[in-house]
PADRENLO-451425 format. One line per field, with one value per atom (N, C-alpha, C, O): chain; residue number from 1; x, y, z; atom name; residue in three letters. Coordinates in nm, 4 decimals. Layout:
% residues N
fikol	(A | ...)
lumlum	(NUM | ...)
x	(X | ...)
y	(Y | ...)
z	(Z | ...)
filum	(CA | ...)
nuke	(Ala | ...)
***
This chain:
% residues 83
fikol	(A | A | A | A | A | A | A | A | A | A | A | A | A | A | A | A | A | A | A | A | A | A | A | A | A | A | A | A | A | A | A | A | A | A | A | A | A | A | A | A | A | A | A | A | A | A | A | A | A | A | A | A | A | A | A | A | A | A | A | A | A | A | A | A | A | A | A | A | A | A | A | A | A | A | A | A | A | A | A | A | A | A | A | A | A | A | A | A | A | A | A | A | A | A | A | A | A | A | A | A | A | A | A | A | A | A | A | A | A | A | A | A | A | A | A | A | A | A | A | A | A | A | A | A | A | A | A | A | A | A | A | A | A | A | A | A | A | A | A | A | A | A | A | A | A | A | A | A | A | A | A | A | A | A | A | A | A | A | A | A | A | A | A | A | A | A | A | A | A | A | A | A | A | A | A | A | A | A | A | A | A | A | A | A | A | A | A | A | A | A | A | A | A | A | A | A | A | A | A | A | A | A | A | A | A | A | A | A | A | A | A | A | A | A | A | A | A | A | A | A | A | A | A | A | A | A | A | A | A | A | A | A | A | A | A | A | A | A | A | A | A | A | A | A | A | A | A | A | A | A | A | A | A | A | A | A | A | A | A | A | A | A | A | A | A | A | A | A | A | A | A | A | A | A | A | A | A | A | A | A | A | A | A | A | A | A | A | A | A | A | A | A | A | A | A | A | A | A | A | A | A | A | A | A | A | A | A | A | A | A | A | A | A | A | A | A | A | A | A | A | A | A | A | A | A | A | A | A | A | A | A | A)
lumlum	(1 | 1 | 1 | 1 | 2 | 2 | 2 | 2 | 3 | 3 | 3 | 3 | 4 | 4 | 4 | 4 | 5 | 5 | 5 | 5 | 6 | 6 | 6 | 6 | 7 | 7 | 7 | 7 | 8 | 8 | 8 | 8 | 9 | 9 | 9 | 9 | 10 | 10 | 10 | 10 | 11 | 11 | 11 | 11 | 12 | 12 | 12 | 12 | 13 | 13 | 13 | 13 | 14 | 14 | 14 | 14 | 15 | 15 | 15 | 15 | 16 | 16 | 16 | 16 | 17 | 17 | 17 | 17 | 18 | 18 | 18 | 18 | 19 | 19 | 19 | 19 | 20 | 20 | 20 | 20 | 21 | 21 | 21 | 21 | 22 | 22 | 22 | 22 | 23 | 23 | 23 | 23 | 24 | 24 | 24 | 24 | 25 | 25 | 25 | 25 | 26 | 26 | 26 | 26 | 27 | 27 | 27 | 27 | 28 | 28 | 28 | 28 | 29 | 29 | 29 | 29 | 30 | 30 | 30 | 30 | 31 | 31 | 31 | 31 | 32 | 32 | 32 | 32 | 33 | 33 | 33 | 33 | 34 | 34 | 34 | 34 | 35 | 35 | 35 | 35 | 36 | 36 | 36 | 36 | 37 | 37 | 37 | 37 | 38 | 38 | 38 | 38 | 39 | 39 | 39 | 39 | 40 | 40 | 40 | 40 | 41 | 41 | 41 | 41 | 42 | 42 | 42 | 42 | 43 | 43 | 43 | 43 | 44 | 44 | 44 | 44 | 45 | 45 | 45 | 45 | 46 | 46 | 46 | 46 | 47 | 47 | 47 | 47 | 48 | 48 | 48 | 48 | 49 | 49 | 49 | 49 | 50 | 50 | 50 | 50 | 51 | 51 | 51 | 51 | 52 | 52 | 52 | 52 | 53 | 53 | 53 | 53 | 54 | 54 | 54 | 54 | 55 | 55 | 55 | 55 | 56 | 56 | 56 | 56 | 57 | 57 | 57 | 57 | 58 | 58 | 58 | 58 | 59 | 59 | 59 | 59 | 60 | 60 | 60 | 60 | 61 | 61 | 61 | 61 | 62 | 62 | 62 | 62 | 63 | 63 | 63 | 63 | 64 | 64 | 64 | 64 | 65 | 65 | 65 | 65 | 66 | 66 | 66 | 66 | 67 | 67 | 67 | 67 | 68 | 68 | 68 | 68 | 69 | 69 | 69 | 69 | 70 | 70 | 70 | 70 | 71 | 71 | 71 | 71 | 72 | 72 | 72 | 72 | 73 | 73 | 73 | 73 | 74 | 74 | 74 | 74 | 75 | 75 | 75 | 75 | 76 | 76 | 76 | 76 | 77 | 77 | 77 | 77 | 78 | 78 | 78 | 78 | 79 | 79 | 79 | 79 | 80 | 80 | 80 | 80 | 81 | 81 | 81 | 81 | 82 | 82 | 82 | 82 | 83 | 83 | 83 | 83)
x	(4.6319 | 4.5455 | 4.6260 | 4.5860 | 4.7563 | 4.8334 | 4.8702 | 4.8835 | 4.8812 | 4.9156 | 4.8484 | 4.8920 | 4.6449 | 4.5417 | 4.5323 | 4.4499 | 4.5571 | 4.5402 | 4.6444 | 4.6118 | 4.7380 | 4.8991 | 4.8261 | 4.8094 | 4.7860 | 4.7468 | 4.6258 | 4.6031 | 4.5277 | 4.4215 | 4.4874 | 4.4854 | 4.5426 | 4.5685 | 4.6519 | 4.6228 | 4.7750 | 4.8214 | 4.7487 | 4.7755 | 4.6482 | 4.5290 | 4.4851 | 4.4568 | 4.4735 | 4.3907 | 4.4332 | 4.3800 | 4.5745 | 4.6414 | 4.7071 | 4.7732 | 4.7099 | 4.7986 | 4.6438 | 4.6607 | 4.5525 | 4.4193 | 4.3138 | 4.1981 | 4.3293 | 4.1804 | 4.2684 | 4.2022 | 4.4098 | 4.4174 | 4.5468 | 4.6462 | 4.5583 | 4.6314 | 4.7773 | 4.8043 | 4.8856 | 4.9773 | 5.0639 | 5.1286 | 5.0484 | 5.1420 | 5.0365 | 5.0666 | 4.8993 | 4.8004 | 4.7522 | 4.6508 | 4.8536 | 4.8033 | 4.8651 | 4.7971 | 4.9376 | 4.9016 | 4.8405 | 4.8326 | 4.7621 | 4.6125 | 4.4973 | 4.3993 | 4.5020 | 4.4026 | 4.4063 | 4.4717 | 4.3320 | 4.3293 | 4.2575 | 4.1953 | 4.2667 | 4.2726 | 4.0325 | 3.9323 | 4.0739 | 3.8774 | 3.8248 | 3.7325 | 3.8768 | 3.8336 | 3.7198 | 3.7568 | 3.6010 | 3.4929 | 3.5663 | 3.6368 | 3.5349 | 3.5897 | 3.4691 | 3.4850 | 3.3473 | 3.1994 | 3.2250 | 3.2153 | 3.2744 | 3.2621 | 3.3839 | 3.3587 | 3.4827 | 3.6348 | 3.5787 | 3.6134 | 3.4934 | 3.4733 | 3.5929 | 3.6366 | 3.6302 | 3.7637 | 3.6875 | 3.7466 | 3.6018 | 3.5536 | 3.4173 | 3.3815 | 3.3588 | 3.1811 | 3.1815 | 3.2666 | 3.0568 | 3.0087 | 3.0780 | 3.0424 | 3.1784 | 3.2525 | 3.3786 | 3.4242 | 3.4480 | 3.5092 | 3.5138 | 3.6061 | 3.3601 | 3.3508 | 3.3601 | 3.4267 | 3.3306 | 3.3538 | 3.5316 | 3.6004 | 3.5545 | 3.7276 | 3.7494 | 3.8271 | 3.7047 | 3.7256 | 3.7413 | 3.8343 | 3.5848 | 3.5652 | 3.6348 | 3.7004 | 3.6144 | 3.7662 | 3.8711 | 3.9019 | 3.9438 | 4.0676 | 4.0479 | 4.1014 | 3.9715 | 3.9123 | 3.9638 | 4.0796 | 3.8167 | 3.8216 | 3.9336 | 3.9637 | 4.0234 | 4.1236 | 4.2604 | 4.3429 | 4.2910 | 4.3885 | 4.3740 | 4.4772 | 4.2756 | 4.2484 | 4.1194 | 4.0580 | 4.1007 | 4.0593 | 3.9506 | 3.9333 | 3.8595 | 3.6518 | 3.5650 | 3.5885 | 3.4799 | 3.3686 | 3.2968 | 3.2643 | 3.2640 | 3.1697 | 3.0353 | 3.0412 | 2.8952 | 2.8009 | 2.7578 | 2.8025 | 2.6141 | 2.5710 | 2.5258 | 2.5405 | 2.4763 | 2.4541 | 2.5926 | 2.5866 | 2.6447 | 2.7961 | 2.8320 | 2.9514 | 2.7543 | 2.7754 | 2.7378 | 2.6786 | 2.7839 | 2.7391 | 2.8549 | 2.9515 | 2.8085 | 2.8924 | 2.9673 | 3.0813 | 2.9188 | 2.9340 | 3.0754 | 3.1488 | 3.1139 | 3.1752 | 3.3113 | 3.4226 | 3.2968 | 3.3354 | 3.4152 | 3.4843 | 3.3668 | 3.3660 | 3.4973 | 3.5066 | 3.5857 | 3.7021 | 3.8298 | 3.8103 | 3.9250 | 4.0966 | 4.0464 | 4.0574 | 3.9715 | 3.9436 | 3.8685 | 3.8857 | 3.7291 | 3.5845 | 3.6633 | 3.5875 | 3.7343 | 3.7924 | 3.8416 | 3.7650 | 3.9346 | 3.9936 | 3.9547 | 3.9966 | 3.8799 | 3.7526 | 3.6879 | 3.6703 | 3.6326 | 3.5794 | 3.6558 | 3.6130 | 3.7494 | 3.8539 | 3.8618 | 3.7884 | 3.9260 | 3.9623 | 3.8481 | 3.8703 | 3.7002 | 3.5904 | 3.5803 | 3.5469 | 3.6109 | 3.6035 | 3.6673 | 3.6188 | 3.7655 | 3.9060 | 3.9147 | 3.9508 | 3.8908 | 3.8326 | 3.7220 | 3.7107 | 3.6146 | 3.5077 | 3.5103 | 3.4415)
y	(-8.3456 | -8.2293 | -8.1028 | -7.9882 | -8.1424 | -7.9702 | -7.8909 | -7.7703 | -8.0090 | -7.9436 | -7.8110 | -7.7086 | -7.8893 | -7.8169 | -7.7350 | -7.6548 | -7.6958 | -7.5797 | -7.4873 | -7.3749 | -7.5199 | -7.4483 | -7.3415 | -7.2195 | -7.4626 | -7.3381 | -7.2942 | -7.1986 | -7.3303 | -7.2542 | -7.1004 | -6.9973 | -7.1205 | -7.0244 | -6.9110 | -6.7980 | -7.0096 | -6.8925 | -6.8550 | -6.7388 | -6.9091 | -6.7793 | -6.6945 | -6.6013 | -6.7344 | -6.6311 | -6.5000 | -6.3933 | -6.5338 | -6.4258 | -6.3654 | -6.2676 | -6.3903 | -6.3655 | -6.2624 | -6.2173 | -6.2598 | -6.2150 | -6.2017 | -6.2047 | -6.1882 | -6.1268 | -6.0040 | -5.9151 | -6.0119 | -5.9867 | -5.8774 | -5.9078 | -5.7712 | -5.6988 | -5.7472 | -5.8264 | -5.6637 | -5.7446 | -5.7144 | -5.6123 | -5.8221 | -5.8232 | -5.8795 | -5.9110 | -5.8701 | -5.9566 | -6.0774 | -6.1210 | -6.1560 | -6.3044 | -6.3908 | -6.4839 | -6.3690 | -6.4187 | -6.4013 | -6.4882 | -6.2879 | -6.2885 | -6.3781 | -6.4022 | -6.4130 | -6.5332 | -6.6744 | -6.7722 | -6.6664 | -6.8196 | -6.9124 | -6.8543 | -7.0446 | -7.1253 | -7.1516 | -7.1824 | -7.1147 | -7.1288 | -6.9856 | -6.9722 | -6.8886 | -6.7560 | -6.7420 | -6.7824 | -6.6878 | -6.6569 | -6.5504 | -6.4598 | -6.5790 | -6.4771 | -6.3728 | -6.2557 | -6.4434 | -6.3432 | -6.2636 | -6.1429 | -6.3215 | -6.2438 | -6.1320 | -6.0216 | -6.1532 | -6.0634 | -5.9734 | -5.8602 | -5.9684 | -5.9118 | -5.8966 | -5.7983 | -6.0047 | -6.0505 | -6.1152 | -6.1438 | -6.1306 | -6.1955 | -6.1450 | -6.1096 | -6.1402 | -6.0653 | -6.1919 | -6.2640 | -6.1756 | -6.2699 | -6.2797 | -6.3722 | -6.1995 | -6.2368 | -6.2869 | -6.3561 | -6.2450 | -6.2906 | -6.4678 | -6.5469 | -6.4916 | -6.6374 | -6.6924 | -6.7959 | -6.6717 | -6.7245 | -6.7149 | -6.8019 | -6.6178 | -6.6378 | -6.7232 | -6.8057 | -6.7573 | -6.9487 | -6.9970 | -7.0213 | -7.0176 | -7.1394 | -7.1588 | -7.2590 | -7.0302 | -7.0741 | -7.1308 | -7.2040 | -7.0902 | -7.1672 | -7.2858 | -7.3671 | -7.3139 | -7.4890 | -7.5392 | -7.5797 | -7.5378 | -7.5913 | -7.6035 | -7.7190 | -7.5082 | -7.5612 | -7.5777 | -7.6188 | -7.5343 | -7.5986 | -7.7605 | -7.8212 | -7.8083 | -7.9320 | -8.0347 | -8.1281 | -7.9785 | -8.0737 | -8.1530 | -8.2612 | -8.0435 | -8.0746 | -7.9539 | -7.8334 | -8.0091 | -7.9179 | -7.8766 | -7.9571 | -7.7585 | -7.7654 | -7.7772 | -7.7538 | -7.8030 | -7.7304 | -7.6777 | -7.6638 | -7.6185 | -7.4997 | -7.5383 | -7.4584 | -7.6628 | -7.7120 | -7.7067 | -7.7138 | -7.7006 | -7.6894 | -7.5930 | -7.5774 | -7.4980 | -7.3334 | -7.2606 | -7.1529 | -7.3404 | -7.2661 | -7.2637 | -7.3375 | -7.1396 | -7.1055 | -7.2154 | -7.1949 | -7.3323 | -7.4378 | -7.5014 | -7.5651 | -7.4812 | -7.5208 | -7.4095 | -7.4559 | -7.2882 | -7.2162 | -7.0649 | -6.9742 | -7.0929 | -7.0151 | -6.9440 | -6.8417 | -7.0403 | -7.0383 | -7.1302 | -7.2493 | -7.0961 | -7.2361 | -7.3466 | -7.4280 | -7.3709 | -7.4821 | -7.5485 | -7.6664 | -7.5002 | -7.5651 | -7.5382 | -7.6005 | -7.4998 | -7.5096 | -7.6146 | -7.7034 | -7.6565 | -7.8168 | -7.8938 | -7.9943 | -7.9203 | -8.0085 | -8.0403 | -8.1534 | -7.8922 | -7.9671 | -8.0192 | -8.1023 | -7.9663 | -8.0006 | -8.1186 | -8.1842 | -8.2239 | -8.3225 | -8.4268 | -8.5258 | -8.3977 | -8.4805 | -8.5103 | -8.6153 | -8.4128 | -8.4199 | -8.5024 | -8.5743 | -8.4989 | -8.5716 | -8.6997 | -8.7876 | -8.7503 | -8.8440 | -8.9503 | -9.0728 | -8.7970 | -8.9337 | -8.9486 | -9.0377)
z	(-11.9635 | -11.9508 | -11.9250 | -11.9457 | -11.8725 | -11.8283 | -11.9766 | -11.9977 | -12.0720 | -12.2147 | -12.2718 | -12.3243 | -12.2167 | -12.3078 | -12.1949 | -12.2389 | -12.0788 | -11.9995 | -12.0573 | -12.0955 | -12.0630 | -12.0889 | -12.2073 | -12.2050 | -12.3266 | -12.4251 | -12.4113 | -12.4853 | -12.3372 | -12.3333 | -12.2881 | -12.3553 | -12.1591 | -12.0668 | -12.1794 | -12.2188 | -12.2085 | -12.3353 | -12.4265 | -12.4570 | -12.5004 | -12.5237 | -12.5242 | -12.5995 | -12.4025 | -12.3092 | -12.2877 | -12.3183 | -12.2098 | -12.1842 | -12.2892 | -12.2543 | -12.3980 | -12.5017 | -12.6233 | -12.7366 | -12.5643 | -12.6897 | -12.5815 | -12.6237 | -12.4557 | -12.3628 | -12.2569 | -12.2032 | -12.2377 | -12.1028 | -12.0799 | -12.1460 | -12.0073 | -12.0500 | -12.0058 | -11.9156 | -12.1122 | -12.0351 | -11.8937 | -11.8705 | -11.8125 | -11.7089 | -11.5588 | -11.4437 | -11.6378 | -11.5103 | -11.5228 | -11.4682 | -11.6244 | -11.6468 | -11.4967 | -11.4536 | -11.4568 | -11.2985 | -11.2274 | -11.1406 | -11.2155 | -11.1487 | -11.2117 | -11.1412 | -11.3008 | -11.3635 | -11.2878 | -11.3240 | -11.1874 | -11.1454 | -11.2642 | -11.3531 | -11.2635 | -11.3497 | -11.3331 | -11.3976 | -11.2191 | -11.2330 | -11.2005 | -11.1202 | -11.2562 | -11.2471 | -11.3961 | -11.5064 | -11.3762 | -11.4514 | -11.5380 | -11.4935 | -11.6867 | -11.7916 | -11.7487 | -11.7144 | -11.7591 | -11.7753 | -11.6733 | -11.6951 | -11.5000 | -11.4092 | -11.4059 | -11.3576 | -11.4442 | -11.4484 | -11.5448 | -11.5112 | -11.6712 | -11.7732 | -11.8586 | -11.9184 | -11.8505 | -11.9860 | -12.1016 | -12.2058 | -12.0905 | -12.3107 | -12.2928 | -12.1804 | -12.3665 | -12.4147 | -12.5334 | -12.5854 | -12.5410 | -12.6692 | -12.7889 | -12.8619 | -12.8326 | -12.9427 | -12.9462 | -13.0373 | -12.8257 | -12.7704 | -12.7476 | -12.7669 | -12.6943 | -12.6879 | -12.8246 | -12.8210 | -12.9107 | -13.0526 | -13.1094 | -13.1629 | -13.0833 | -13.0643 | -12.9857 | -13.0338 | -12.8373 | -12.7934 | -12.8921 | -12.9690 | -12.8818 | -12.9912 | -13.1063 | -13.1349 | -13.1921 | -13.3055 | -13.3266 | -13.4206 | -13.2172 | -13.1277 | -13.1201 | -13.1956 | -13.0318 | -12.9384 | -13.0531 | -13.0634 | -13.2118 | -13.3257 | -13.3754 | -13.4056 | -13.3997 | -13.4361 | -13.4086 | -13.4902 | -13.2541 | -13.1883 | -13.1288 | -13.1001 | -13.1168 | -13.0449 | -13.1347 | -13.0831 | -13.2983 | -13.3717 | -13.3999 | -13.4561 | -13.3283 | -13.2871 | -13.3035 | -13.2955 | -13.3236 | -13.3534 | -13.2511 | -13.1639 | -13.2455 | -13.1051 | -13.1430 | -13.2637 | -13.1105 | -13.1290 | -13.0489 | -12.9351 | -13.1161 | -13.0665 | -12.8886 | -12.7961 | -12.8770 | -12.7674 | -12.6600 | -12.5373 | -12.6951 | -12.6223 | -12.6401 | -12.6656 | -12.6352 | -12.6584 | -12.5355 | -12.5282 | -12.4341 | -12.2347 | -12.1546 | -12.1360 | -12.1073 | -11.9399 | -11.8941 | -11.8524 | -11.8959 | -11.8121 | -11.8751 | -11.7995 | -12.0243 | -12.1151 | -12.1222 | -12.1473 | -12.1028 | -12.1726 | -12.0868 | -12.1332 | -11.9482 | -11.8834 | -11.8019 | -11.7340 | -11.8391 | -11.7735 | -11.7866 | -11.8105 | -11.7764 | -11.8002 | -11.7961 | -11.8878 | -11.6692 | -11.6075 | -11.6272 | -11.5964 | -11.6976 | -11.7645 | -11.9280 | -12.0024 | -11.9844 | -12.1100 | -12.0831 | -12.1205 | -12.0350 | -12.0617 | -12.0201 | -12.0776 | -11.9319 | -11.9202 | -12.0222 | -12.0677 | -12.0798 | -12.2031 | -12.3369 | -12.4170 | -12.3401 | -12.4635 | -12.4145 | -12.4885 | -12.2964 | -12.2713 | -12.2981 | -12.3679 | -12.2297 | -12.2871 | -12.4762 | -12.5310 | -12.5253 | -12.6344 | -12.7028 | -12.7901 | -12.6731 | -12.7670 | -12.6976 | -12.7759 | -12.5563 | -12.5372 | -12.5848 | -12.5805 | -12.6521 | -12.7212 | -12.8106 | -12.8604)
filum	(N | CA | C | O | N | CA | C | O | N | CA | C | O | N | CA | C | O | N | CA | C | O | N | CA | C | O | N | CA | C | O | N | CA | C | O | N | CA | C | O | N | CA | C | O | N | CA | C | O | N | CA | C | O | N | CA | C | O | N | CA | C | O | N | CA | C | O | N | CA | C | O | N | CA | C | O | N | CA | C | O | N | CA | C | O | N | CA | C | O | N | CA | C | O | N | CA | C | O | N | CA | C | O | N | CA | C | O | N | CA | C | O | N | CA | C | O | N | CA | C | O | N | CA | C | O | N | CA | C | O | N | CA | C | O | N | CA | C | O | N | CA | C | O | N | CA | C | O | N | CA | C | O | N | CA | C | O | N | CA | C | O | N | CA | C | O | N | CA | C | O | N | CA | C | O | N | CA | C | O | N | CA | C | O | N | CA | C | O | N | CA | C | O | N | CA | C | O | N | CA | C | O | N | CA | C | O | N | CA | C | O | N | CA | C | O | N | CA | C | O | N | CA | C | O | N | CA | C | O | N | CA | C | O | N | CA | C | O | N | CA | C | O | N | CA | C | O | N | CA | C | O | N | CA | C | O | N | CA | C | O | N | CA | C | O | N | CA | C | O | N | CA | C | O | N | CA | C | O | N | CA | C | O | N | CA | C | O | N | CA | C | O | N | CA | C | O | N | CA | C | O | N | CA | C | O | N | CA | C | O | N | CA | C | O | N | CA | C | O | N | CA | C | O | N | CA | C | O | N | CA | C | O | N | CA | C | O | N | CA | C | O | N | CA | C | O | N | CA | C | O | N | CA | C | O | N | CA | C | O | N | CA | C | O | N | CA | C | O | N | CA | C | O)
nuke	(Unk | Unk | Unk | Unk | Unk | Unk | Unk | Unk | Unk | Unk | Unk | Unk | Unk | Unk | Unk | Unk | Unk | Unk | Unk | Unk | Unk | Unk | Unk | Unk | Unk | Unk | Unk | Unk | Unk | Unk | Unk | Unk | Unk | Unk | Unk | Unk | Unk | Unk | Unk | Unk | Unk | Unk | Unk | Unk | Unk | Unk | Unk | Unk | Unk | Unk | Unk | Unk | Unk | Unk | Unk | Unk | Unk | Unk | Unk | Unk | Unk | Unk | Unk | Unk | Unk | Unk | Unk | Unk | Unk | Unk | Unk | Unk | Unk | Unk | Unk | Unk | Unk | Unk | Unk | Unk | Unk | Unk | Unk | Unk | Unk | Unk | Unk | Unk | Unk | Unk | Unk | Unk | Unk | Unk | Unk | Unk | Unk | Unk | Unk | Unk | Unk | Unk | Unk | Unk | Unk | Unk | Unk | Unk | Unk | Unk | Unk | Unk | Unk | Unk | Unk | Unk | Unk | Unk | Unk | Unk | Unk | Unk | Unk | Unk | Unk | Unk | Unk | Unk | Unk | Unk | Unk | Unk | Unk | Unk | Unk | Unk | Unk | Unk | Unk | Unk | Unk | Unk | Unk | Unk | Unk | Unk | Unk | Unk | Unk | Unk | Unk | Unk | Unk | Unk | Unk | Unk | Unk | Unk | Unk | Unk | Unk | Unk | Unk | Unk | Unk | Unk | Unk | Unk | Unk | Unk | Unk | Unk | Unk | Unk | Unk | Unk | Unk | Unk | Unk | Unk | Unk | Unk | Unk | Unk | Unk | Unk | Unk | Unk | Unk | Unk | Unk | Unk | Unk | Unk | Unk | Unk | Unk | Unk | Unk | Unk | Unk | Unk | Unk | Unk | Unk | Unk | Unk | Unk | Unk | Unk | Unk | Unk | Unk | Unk | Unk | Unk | Unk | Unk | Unk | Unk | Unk | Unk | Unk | Unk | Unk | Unk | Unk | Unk | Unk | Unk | Unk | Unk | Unk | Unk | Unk | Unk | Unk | Unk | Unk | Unk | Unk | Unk | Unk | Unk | Unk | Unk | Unk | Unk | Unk | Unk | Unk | Unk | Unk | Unk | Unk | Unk | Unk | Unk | Unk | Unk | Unk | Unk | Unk | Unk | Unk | Unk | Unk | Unk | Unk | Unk | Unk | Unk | Unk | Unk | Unk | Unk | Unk | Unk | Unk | Unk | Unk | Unk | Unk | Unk | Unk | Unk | Unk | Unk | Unk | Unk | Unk | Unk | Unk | Unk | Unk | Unk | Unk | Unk | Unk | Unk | Unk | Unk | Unk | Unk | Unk | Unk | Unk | Unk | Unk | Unk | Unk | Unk | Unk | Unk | Unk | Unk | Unk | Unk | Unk | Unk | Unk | Unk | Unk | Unk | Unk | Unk | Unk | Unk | Unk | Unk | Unk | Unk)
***
């Protein structure tokens, strides 16, 4: 799992975040609440997810709960590739 954090996080910081405050990003810090991604943004996730880690999402797996942060990102990447 430290793999799919590693690149989530480089993502992240590399296409949401300005540079030089990607150490202020704790790993369960809210994108929605920091106001680092807006709704299109989340689809740039998802783009990624899809095709750095080789799954589809759907639309049902299209929540906060999923999506929200380093930490609920590889969570869910890891469930995935697990099932």
């Amino acid at each position: 799992m430290k793999e799919i954090e590693q690149s989530v996080r480089a993502f992240i910081t590399e296409n949401f975040m300005v540079s030089g405050s990607e150490s202020e990003l704790k790993s369960t810090d809210s994108f929605l609440e920091k106001g680092l991604i807006d709704s299109m943004g989340v689809l740039e996730i998802v783009d990624f997810i899809e095709a750095q880690f080789s799954f589809s999402i759907s639309d049902e797996d299209l929540l906060p709960e999923n999506l929200d942060s380093i930490q609920l990102i590889t969570a869910f990447v890891a469930r995935n590739r697990a099932g």
